[in-house]
DRENDONU-292151 format. One record per residue: x, y, z of N, C-alpha, C in turn. Coordinates in steps of 0.2 Angstrom, whole numbers, plus 5000, padded with zeros to 4 digits. Each point is the difference from the previous one (the first is absolute). Layout:
N
+------+------+------+------+------+------+------+------+------+
:  nxx :  nyy :  nzz : caxx : cayy : cazz :  cxx :  cyy :  czz :
+------+------+------+------+------+------+------+------+------+
:    X :    Y :    Z :    X :    Y :    Z :    X :    Y :    Z :
...
+------+------+------+------+------+------+------+------+------+
REM end
This chain:
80
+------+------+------+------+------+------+------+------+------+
:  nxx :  nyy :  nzz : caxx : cayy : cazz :  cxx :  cyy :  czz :
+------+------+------+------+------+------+------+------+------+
: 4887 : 4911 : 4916 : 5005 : 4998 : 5005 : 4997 : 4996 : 5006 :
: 5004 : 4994 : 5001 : 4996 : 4997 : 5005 : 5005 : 5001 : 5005 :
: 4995 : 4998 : 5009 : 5003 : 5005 : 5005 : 5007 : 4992 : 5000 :
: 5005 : 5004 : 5006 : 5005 : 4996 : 5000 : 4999 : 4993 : 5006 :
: 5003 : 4995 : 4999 : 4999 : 4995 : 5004 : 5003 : 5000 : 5006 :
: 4995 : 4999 : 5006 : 5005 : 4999 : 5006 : 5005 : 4997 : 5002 :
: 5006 : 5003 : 5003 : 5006 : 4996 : 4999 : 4999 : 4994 : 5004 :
: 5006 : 4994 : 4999 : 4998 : 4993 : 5002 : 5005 : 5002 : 5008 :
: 4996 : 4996 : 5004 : 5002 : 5000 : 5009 : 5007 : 4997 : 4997 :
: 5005 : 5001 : 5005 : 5007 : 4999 : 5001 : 5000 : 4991 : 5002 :
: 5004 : 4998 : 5000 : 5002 : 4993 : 5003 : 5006 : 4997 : 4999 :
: 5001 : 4997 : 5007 : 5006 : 4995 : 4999 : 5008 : 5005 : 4997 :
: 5004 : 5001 : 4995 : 5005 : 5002 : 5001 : 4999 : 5007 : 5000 :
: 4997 : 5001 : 4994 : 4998 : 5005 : 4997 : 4998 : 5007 : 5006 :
: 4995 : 4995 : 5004 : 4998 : 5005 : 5008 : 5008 : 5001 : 5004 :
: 5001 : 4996 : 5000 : 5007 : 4998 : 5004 : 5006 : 5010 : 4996 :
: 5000 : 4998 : 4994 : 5005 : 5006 : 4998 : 4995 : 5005 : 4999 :
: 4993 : 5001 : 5002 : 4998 : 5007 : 5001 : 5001 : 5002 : 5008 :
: 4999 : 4996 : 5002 : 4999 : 5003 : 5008 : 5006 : 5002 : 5003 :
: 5006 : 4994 : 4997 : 5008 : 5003 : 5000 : 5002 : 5006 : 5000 :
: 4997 : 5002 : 4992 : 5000 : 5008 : 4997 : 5001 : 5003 : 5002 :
: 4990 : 5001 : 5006 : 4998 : 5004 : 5004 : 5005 : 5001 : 5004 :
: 5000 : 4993 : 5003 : 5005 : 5002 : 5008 : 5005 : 5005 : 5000 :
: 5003 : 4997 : 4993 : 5009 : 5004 : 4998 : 4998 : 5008 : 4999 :
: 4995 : 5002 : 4996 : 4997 : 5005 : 5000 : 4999 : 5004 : 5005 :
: 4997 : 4996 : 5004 : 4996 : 5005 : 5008 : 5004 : 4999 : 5006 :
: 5004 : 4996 : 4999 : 5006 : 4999 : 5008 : 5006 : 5001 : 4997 :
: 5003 : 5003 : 4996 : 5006 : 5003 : 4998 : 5002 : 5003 : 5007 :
: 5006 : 5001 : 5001 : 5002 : 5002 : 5006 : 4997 : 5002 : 5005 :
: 4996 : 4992 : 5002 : 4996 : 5001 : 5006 : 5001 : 4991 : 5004 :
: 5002 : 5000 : 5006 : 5002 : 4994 : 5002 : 4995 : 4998 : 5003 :
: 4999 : 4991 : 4999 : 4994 : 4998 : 5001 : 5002 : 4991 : 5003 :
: 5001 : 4998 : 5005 : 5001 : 4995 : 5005 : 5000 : 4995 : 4992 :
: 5004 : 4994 : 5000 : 5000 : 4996 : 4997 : 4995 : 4993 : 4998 :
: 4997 : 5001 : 5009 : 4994 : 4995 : 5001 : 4993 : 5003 : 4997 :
: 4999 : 5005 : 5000 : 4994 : 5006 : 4995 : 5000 : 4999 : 4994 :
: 5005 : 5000 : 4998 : 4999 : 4999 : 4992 : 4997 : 4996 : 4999 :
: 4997 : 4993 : 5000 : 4995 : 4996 : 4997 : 4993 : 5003 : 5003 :
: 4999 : 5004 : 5005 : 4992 : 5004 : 5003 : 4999 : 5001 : 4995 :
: 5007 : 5008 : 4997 : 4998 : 5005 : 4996 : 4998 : 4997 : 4993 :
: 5002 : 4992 : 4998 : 5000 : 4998 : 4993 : 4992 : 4996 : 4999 :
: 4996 : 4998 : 5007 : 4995 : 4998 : 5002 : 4994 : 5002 : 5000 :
: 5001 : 5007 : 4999 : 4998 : 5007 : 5001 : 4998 : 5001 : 4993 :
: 5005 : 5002 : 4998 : 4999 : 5000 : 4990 : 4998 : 4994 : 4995 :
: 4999 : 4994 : 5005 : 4996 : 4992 : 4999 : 4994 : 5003 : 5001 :
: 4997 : 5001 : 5006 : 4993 : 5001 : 5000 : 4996 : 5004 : 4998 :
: 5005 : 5006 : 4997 : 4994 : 5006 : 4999 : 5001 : 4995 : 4992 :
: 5005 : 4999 : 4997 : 4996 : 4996 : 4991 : 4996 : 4997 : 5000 :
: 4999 : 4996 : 5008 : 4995 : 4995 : 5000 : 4993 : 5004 : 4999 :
: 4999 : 5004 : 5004 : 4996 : 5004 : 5001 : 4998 : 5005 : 4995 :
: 5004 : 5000 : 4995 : 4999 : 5006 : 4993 : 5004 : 5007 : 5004 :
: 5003 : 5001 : 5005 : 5000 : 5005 : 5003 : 5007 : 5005 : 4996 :
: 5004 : 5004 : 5001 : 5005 : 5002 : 5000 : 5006 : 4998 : 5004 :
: 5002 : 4995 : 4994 : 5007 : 4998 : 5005 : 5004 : 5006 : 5001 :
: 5003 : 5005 : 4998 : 5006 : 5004 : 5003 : 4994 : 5004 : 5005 :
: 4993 : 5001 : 5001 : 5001 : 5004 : 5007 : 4999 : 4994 : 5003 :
: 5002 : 4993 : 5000 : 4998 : 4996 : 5003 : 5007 : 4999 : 5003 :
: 5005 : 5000 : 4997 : 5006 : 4999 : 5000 : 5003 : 5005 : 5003 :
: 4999 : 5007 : 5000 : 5001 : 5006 : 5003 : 4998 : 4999 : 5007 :
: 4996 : 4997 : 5001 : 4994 : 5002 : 5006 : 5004 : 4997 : 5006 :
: 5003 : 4993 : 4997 : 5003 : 4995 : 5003 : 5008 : 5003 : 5001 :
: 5002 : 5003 : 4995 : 5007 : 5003 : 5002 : 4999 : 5006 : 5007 :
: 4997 : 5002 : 4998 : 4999 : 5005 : 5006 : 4998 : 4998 : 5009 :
: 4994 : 4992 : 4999 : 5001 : 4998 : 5005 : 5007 : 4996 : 5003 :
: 5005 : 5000 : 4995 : 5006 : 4994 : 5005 : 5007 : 5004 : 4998 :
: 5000 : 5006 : 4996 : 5005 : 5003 : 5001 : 5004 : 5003 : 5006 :
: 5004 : 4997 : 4999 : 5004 : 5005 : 5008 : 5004 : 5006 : 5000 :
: 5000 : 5003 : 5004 : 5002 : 5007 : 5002 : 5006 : 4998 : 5003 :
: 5007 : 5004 : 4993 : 5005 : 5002 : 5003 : 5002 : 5007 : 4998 :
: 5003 : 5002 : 5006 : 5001 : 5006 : 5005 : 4996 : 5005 : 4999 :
: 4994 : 4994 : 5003 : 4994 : 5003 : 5004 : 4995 : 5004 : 4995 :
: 4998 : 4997 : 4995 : 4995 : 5003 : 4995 : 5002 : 4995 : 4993 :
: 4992 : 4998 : 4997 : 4998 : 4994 : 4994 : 5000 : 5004 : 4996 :
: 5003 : 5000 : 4993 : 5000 : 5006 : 4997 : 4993 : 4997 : 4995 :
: 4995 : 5005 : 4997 : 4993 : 4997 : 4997 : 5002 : 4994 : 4995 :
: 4994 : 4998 : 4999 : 5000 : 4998 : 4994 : 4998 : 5003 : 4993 :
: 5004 : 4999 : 4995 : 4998 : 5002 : 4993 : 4995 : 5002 : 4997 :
: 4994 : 4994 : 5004 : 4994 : 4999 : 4993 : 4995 : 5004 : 5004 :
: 4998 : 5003 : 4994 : 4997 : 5008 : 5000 : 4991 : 4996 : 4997 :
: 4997 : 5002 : 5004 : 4992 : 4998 : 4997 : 4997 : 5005 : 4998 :
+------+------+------+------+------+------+------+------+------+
REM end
C-alpha cells in the first residue's frame, strides 16, 4: 500500500469557495463590519500560501473584527 499524496494547495476559485465555507461555517450568527470581510478572506489567502491552516486562519481573523452586540462576541466554532 503506497502512503497517500499530499493534497494539492487551493487556488483561485476553488480557494475562494473554501474559505467562504469557512467563514459561513465560523461566523454564523456573529456580526462582522462589511469592510473586514476581505481582511478575514486575506487571511485564509495567506495561511494556503503558507501551507498553514486556513479555517484557524480564517477563524483567527473572524475573531479579531467581530463585533460585539449587546455587549459580548459570541466564540468562534473552530475547535483545535
Amino acid at each position: 500500500m503506497s502512503a497517500a499524496k499530499p493534497a494539492k494547495p487551493l487556488k483561485g476559485k476553488k480557494l475562494d469557495a473554501e474559505i467562504s465555507r469557512l467563514y459561513g461555517k465560523n461566523c454564523a450568527g456573529r456580526m462582522v463590519d462589511i469592510f473586514d470581510i476581505s481582511k478575514i478572506f486575506a487571511a485564509g489567502e495567506r495561511a494556503a500560501a503558507a501551507g498553514e491552516s486556513i479555517e484557524a486562519a480564517v477563524c483567527a481573523a473572524i475573531e479579531t473584527y467581530a463585533v460585539a452586540v449587546g455587549g459580548a462576541v459570541p466564540p468562534c466554532r473552530f475547535i483545535t
